[in-house]
C-alpha positions as CSV (number, residue, x, y, z in Angstrom):
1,X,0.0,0.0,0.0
2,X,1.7,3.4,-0.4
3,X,1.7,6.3,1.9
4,X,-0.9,8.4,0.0
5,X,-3.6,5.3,-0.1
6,X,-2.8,4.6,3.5
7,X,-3.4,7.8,4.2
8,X,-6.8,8.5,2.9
9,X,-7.7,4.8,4.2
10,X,-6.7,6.2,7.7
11,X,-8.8,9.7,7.0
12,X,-11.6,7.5,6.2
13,X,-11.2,4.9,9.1
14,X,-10.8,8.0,11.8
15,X,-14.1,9.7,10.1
16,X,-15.9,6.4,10.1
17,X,-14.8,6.4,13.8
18,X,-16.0,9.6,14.8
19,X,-19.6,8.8,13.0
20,X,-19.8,5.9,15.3
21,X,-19.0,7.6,18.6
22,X,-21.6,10.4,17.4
23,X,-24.0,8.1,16.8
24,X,-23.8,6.6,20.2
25,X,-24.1,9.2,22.0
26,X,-27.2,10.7,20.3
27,X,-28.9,7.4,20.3
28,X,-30.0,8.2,24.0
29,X,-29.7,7.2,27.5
30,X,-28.1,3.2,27.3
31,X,-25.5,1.0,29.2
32,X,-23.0,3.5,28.0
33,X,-24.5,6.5,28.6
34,X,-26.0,7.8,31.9
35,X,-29.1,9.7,31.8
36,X,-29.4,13.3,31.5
37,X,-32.4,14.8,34.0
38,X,-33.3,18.0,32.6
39,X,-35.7,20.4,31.0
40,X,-37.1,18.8,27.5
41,X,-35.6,20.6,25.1
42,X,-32.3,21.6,26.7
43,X,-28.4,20.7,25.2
44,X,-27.5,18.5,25.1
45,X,-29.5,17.0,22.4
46,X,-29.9,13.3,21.8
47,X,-33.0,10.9,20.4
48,X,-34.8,8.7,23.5
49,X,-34.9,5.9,21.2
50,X,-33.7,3.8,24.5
51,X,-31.1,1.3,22.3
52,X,-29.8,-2.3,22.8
53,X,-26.9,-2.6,25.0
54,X,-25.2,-5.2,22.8
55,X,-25.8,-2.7,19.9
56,X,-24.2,0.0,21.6
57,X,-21.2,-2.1,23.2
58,X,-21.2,-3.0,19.5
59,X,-20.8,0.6,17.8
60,X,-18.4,1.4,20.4
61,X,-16.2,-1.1,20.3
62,X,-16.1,-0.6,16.3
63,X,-14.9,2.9,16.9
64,X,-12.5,2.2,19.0
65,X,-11.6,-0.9,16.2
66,X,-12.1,2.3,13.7
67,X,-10.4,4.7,15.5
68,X,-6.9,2.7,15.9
69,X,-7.0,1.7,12.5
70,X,-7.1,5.4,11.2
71,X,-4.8,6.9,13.7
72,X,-1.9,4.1,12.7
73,X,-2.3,4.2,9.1
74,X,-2.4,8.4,9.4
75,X,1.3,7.7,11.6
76,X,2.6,4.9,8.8
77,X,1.8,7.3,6.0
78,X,2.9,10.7,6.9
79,X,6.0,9.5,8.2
80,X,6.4,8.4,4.7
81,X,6.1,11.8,3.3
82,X,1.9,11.6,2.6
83,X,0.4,14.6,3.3
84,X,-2.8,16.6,3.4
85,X,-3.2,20.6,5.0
86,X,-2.5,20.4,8.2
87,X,-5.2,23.1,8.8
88,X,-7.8,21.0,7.1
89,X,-6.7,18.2,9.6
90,X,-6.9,20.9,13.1
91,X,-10.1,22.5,11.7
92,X,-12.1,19.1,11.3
93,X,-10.7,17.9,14.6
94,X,-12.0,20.8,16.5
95,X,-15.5,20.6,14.4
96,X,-15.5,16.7,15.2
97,X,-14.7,17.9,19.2
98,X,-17.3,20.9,19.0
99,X,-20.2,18.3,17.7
100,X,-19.5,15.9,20.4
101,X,-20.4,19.0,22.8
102,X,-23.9,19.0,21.7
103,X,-24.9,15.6,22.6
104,X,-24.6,13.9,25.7
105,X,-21.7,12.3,27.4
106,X,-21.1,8.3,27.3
107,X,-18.5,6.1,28.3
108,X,-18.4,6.8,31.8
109,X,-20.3,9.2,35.1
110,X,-17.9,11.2,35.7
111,X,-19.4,14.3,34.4
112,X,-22.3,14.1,36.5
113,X,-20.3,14.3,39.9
114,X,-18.5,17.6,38.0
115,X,-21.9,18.8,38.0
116,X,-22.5,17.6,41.4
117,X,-19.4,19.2,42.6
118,X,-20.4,22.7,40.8
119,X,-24.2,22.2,42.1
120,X,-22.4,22.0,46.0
121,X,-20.7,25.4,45.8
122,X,-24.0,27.1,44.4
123,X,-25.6,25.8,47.6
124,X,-23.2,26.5,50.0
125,X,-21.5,22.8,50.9
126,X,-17.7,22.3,50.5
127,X,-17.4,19.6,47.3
128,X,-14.1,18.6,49.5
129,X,-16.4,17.9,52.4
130,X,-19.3,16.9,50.7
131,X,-20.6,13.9,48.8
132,X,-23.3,13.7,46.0
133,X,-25.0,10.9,47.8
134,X,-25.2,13.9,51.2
135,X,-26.7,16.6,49.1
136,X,-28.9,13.7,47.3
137,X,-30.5,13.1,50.4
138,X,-31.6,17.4,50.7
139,X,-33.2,16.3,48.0
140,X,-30.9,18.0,45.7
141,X,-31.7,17.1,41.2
142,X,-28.5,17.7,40.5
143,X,-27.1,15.5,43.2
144,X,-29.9,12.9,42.4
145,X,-28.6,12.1,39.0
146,X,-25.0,10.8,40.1
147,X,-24.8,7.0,39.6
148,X,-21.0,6.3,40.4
149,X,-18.7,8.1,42.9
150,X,-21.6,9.1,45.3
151,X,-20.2,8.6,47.9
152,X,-16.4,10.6,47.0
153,X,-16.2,13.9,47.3
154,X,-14.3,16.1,44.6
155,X,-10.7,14.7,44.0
156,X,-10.2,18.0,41.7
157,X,-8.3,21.2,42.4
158,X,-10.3,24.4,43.0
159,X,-9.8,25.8,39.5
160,X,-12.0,22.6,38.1
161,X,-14.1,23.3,41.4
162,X,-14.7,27.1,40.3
163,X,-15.6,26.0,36.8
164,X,-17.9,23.6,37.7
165,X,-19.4,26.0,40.1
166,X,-19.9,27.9,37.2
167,X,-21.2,25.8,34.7
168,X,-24.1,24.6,37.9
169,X,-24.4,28.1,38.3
170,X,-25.7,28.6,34.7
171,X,-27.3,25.1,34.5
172,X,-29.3,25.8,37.9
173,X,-31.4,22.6,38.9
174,X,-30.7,21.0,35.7
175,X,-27.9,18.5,34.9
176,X,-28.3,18.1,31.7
177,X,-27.6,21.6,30.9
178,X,-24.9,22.0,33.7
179,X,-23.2,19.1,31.7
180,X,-23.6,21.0,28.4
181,X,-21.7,24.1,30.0
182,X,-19.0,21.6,31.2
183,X,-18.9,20.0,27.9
184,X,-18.4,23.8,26.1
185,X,-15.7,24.0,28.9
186,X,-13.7,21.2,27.9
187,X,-13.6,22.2,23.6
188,X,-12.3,25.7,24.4
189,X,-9.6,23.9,26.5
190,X,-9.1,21.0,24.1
191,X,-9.4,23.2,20.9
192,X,-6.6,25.8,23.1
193,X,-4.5,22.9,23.4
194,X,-4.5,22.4,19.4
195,X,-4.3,25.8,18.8
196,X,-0.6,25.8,20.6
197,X,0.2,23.0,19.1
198,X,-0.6,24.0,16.0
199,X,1.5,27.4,16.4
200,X,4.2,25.5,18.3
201,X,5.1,23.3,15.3
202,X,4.5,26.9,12.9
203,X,6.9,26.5,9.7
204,X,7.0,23.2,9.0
205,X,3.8,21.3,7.3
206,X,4.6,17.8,8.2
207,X,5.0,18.7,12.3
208,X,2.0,20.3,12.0
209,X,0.3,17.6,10.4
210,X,1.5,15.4,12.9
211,X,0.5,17.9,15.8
212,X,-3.3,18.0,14.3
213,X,-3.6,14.2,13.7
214,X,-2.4,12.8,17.4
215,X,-4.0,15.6,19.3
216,X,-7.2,17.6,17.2
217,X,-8.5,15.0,15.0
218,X,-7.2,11.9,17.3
219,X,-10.5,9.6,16.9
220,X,-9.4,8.2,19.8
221,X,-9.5,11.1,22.2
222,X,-12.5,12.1,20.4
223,X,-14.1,9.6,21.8
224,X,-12.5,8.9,25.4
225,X,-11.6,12.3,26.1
226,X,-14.1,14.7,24.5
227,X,-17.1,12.2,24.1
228,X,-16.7,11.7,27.7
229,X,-16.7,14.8,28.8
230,X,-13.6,14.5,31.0
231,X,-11.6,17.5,32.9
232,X,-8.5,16.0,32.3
233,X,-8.5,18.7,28.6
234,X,-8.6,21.5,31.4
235,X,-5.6,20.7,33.0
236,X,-4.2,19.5,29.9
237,X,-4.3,22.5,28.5
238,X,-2.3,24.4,31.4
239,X,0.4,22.2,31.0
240,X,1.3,22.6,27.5
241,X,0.8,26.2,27.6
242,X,3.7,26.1,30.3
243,X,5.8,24.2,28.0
244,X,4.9,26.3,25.2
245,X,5.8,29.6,27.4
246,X,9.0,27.7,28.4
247,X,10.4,27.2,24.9
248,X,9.6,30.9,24.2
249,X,11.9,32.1,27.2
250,X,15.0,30.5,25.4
251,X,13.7,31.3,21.8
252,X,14.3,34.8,23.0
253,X,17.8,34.3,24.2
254,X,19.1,32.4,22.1
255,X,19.4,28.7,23.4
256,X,16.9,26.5,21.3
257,X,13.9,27.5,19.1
258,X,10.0,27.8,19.8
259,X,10.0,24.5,18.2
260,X,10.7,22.2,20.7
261,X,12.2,18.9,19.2
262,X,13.4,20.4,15.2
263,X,12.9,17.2,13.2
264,X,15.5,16.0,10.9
265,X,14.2,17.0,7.7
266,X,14.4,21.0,8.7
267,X,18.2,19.8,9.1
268,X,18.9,18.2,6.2
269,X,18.8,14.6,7.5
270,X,20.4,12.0,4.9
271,X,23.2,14.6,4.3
272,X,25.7,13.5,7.0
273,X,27.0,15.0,10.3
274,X,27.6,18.5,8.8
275,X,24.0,19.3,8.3
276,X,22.6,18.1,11.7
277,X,25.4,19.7,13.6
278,X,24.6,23.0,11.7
279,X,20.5,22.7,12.3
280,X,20.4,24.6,15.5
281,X,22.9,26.0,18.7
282,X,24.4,24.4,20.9
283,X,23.1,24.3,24.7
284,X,26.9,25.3,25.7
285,X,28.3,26.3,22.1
286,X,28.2,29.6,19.8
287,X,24.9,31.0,19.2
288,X,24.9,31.8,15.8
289,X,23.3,34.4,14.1
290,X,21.9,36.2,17.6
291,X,23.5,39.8,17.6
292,X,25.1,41.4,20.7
293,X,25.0,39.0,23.8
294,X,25.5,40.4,26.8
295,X,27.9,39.7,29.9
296,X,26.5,36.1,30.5
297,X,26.2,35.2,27.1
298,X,22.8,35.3,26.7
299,X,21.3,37.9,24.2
300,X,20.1,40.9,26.5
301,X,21.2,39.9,29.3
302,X,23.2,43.4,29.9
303,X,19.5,44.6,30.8
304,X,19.3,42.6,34.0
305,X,17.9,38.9,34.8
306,X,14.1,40.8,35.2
307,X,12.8,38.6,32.0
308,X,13.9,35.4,32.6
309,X,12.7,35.8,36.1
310,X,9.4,37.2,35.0
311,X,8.9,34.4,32.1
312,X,10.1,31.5,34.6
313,X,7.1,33.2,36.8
314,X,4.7,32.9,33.9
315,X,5.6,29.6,33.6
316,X,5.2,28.5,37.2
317,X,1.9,30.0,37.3
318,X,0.4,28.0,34.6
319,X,1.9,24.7,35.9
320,X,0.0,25.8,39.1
321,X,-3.6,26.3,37.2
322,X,-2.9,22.9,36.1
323,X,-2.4,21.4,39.6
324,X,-6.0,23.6,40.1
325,X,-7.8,21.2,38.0
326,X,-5.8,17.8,38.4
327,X,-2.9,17.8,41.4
328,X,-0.7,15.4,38.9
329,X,-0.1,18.0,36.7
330,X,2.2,19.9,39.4
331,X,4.8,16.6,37.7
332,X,5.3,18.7,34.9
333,X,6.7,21.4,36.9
334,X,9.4,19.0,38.4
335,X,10.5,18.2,34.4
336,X,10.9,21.7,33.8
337,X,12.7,22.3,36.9
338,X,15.3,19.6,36.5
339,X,15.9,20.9,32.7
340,X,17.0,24.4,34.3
341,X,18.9,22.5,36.5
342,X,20.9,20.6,33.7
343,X,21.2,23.5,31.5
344,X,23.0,25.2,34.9
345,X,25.5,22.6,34.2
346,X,26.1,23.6,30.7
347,X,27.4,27.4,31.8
348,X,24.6,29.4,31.3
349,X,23.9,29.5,34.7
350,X,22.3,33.3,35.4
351,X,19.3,33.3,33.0
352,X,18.4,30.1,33.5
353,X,18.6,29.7,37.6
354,X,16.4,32.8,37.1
355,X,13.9,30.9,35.1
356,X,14.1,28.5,37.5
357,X,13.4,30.8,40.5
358,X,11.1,32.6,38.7
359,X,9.1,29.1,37.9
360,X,9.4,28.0,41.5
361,X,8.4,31.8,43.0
362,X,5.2,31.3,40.2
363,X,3.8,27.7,41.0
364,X,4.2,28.4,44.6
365,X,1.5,31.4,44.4
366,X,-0.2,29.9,42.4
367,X,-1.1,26.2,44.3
368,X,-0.8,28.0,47.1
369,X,-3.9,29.9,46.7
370,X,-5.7,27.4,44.6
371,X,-5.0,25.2,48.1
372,X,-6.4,28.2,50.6
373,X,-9.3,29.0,48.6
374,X,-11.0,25.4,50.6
375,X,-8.3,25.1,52.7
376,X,-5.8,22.0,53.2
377,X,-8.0,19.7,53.7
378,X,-9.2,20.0,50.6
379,X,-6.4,17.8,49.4
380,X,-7.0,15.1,51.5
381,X,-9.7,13.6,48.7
382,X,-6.8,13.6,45.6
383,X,-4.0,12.0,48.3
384,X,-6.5,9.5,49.6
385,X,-7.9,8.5,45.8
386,X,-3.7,7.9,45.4
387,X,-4.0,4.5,47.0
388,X,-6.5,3.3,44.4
389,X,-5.3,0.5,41.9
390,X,-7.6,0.0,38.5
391,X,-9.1,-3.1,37.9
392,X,-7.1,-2.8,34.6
393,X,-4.2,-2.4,36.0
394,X,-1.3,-4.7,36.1
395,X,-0.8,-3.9,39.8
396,X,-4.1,-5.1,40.5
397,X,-2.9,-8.9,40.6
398,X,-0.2,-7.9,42.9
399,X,-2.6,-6.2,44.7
400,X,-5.0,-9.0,45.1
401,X,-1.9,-11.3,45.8
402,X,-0.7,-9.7,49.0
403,X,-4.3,-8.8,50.3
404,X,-4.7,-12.5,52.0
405,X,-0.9,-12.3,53.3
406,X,-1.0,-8.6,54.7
407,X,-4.5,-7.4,54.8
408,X,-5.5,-4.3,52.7
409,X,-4.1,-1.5,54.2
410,X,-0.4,-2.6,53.8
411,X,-1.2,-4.4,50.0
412,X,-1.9,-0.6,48.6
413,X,0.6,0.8,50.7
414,X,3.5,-2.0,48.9
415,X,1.7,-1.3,45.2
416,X,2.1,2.1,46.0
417,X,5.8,2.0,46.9
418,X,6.6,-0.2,44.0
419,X,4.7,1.6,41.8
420,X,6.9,4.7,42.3
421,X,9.9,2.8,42.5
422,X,8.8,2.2,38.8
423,X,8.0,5.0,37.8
424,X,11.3,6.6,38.9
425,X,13.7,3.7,37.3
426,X,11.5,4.2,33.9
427,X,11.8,8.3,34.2
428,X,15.8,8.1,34.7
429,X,15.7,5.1,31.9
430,X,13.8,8.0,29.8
431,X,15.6,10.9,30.4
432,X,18.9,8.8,30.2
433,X,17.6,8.2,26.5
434,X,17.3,11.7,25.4
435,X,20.6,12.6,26.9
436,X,22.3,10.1,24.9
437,X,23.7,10.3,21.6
438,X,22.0,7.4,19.1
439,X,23.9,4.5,18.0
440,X,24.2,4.9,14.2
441,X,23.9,2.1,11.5
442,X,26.7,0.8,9.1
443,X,25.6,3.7,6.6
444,X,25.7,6.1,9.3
445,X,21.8,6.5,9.4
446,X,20.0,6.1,12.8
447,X,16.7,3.8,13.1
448,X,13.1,4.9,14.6
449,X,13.8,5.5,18.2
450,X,11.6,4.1,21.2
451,X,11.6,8.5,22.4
452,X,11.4,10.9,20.4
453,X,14.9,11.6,19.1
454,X,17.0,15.0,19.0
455,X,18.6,15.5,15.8
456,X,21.3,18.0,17.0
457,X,22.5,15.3,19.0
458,X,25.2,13.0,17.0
459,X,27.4,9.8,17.8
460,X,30.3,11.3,16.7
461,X,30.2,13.9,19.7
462,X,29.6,11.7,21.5
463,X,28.1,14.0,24.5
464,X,25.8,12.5,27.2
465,X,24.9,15.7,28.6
466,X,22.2,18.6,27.6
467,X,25.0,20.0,25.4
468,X,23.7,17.3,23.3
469,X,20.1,18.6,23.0
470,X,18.4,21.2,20.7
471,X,18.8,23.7,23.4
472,X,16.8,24.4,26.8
473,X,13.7,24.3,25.8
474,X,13.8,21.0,23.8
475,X,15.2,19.5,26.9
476,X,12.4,20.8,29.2
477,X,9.6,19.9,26.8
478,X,11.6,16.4,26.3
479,X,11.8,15.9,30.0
480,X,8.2,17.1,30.8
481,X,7.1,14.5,28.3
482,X,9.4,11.3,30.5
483,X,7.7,12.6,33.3
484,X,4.4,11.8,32.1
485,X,5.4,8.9,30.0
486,X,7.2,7.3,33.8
487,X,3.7,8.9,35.4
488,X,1.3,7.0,33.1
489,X,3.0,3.3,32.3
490,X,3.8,3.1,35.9
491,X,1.1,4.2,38.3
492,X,-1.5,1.3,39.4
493,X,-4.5,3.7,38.7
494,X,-5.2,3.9,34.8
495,X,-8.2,5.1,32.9
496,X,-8.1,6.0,28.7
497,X,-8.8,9.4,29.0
498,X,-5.6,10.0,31.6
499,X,-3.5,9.3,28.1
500,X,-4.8,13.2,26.9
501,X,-1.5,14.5,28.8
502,X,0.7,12.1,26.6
503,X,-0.5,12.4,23.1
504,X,-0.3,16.3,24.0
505,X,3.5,16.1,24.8
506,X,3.9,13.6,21.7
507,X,2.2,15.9,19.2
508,X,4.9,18.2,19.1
509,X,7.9,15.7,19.1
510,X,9.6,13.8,16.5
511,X,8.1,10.2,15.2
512,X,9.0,7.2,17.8
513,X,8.3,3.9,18.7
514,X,6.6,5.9,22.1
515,X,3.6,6.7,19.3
516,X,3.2,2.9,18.9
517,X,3.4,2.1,22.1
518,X,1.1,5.0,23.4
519,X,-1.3,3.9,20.5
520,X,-1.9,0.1,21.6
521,X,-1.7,1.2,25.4
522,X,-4.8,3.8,24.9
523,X,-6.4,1.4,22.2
524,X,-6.2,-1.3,25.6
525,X,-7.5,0.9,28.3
526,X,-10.2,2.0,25.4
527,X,-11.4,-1.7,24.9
528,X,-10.9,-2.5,28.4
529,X,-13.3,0.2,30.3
530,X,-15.6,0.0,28.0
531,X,-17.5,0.9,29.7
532,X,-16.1,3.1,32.7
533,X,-19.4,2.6,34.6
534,X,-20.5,1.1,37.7
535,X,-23.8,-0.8,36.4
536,X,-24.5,-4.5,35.8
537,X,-24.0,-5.7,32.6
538,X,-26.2,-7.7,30.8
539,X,-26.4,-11.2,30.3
540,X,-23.7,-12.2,27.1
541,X,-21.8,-9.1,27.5
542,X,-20.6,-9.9,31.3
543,X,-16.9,-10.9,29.6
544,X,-16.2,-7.3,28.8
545,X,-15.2,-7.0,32.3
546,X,-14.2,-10.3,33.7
547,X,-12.0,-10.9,30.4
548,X,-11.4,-7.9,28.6
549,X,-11.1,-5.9,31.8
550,X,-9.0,-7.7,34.5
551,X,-7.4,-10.4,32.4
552,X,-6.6,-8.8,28.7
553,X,-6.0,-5.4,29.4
554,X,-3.9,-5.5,32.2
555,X,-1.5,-8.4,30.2
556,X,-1.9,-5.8,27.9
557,X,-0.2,-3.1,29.4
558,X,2.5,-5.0,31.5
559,X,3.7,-5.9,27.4
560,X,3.9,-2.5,26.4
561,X,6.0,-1.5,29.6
562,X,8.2,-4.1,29.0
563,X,8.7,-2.9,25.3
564,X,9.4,0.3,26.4
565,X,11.5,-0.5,29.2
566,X,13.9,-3.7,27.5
567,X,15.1,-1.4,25.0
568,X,15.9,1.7,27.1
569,X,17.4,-0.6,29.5
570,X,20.1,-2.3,27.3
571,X,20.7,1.0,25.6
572,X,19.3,0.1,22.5
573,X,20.6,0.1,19.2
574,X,18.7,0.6,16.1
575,X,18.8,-1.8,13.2
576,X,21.1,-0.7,10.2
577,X,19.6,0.5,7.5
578,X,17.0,2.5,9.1
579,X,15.8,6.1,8.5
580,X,14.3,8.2,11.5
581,X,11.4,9.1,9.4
582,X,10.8,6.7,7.7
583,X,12.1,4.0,5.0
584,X,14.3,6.4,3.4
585,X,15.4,10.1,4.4
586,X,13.6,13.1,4.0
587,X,15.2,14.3,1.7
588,X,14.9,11.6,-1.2
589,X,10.5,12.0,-1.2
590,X,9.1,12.4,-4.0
591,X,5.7,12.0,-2.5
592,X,3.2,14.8,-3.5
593,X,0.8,16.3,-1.4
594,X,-2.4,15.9,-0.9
């Protein structure tokens, strides 16, 4: 098949995807979608036509089918130089994202206890405090229309708490349209989120094609994420912001490019060490073509360290909205912070430690308030929900193994502990992959990498530092990415739509076997919760969960750990003969668009 019929197959499959996940969720109230009390009338909009369960398991299990298909056929052709506008691609994502607003929410509950949450501010309760099953009994609507979580309160920070305080203060006693307001909610923070993206990866078609296929038009978000309903795009959105701001600081002095991972082709890849070494500065080397640096060798820095601070701030502030919504999103801050931290290494040590301050000084405020605004306690919900280990989950057989021995309390507390320990060993394993140079084939060409490779780095250097990396703000968006890759294949809590944060972070890097990997990991948490509710399941479809969901998808993801983790642990070296992009380098395409 070439690249241009693969392509349109995957356009077609993605589509064909989206129509099924639509058509779910305006079929009505069914096993995969909760009802909706309300005024008739109201958004969102959907038919009352009351369909089969086995139908509807049956449509959604095609998208999902549908959905992988297109996204890894779109991946397989455009890494071999097919390609289509990459506006066309953002623009019908964001329609696609915009049209799942209007109709209701399936998959999972969870966006009735938001609106449950939002309801308990309007009426005076603390959501920290509080449970929907409490303000049920007062008779509350709103409250009355929760079916899973009623008895949790809100696990979110107080920036998704003011939101959905919002949205129930325009919905009023209705949850249908206090989910409608929270769906509008989550497509201005998904479509923001593109938006960056899509201006982050500005100059160069094929990133931005790539950029608008695994985040805008992603059939598989579409349907997880946005069909869903989930807050997780709200704190998403924060984070990449950050990242984005973070890559601007150094743009403007000198030390890497808005672009945060340049691929190969805008170097000149096929055309030997000359061109790569050439692409872009050095983190500790000449910066080329930047007039007048000042005393520390940074571009302006004779006028004082008042910008970097004031950026870092900027930065730290939106990694602290993000911990407002979702506390795990403070992890990106720690990725940024230990890229300042190596580039202090490399020399440049003023501007950067007053990045780093100024990030530290920003997130500080920030959490800070988000925390006093309920107080403390209201962080007990999120660190007690820590201990929780999904049924899909790999750590749920360990679990379930030490629970006779050592009783429950001690079982979570050892998953737990492991469970970090893993996620630390896989983060160092990560970043020790982006520091370190790629072993080259016989013909001098490097093969796909498991992360997302940095073309300014080069064997013949042979640097295992950040000098080695396309400058400060490649490293921190590199390293903010292993944080949430280690965060993700390691914790013992999983759902589909928690991937959001790593198709983000992967949308503006380089093509690696992490896309693969991340593709059949979300593809198996997609098949597995499916669906993510709390109801009996009827007779003939009970399997879903006692196969699909505690034996298959949890074998599932312990493989595609231990594909990620074997070759990053014996250093891996590519097979000869190997382009990064693809068959053959960039530079020999012929492929038209289109």
């Amino acid at each position: 098949m070439t690249p241009q019929a693969a392509g349109r197959l995957g356009l077609a499959a993605s589509a064909a995807s989206f129509a099924l996940t639509f058509a779910v969720a305006v079929a009505g109230p069914s096993l995969l979608e909760p009802a909706l009390p309300g005024a008739g009338g109201q958004p969102p909009w959907s038919l009352a036509g009351h369909p089969s369960p086995y139908l509807m398991a049956a449509l959604t299990a095609a998208a999902v089918a549908c959905g992988t298909a297109g996204l890894a056929l779109t991946i397989w052709a455009s890494r071999r130089g097919w390609a289509v506008t990459p506006a066309a691609v953002l623009v019908a994502g964001l329609v696609a994202a915009t049209a799942l607003a209007l109709v209701p929410p399936f998959g999972s509950a969870d966006h009735l206890s938001y609106a449950a949450y939002g309801r308990m501010v309007t009426t005076g309760h603390n959501p920290y405090t509080t449970t929907p099953a409490a303000l049920a009994r007062l008779g509350d609507p709103v409250a009355r229309a929760v079916q899973d979580w009623r008895h949790s309160p809100s696990v979110y920070g107080s920036l998704a708490t003011g939101l959905q305080a919002l949205a129930s203060w325009i919905g009023g006693t209705s949850a249908r349209l206090t989910v409608f307001v929270l769906s509008l909610l989550n497509v201005a923070a998904f479509g923001g989120t593109a938006l960056l993206l899509h201006r982050l990866t500005r100059g160069n078609r094929a990133r931005q094609l790539r950029a608008a296929l695994l985040w805008a038009a992603n059939p598989l978000l579409l349907q997880v994420l946005m069909a869903g309903a989930h807050v997780d795009s709200q704190a998403v959105v924060f984070v990449i912001a950050a990242a984005v701001s973070f890559c601007m600081i150094f743009k403007r002095y000198g030390s890497g490019g808005l672009d945060p991972v340049p691929d190969r082709s805008a170097a000149g890849a096929g055309h030997g060490h000359a061109a790569r070494t050439a692409a872009a500065p050095r983190l500790n080397g000449p910066v080329p073509s930047v007039p007048d640096p000042g005393p520390a060798g940074i571009p302006g820095a004779a006028g004082g360290l008042a910008r970097p601070l004031l950026g870092g701030a900027g930065v730290g502030v939106l990694i602290g909205l993000g911990f407002a919504v979702k506390l795990t999103m403070a992890l990106a801050g720690l990725g940024l912070a230990l890229a300042c931290l190596l580039a202090y290494r490399s020399g440049r040590a003023r501007p950067v430690l007053a990045v780093l301050a100024g990030l530290g000084a920003g997130f500080v405020v920030t959490a800070g308030a988000a925390i006093a605004v309920w107080g403390p306690s209201s962080l007990d919900p999120a660190l007690n929900a820590g201990s929780y280990v999904s049924i899909g989950s790999p750590w749920r057989a360990v679990r379930s193994a030490l629970h006779p021995l050592t009783g429950e309390g001690i079982a979570e507390d050892v998953v737990k502990t492991a469970a970090v320990l893993v996620g630390i060993g896989l983060f160092v394993l990560l970043v020790r992959a982006f520091l370190r140079p790629p072993a080259p084939g016989p013909d001098g060409a490097s093969g796909l990498p498991v992360v997302p490779l940095l073309p300014e780095r080069s064997a013949e250097q042979g640097g295992t530092g950040p000098a080695a990396l396309a400058g400060v703000g490649g490293l921190g968006w590199a390293l903010v990415l292993a944080v949430a890759v280690a965060w993700l294949f390691a914790w013992p809590y999983v759902l589909p739509w928690y991937d959001s944060l790593g198709w983000a972070l992967l949308a503006a890097a380089p093509w690696s076997r992490l896309d693969w990997l991340l593709l059949a990991r979300t593809t198996a948490l997609a098949a597995g919760y499916l669906p993510a509710r709390g109801v009996a399941l009827p007779a003939g479809l009970g399997w879903l969960e006692t196969v699909v969901r505690t034996a298959l998808t949890p074998a599932a993801l312990l493989v595609i750990l231990v594909l990620l983790v074997v070759p990053l642990w014996r250093g891996w070296r590519p097979r000869p003969g190997l382009a990064l992009a693809g068959d053959r380098p960039v530079a020999d395409r012929t492929a038209p668009r289109g």
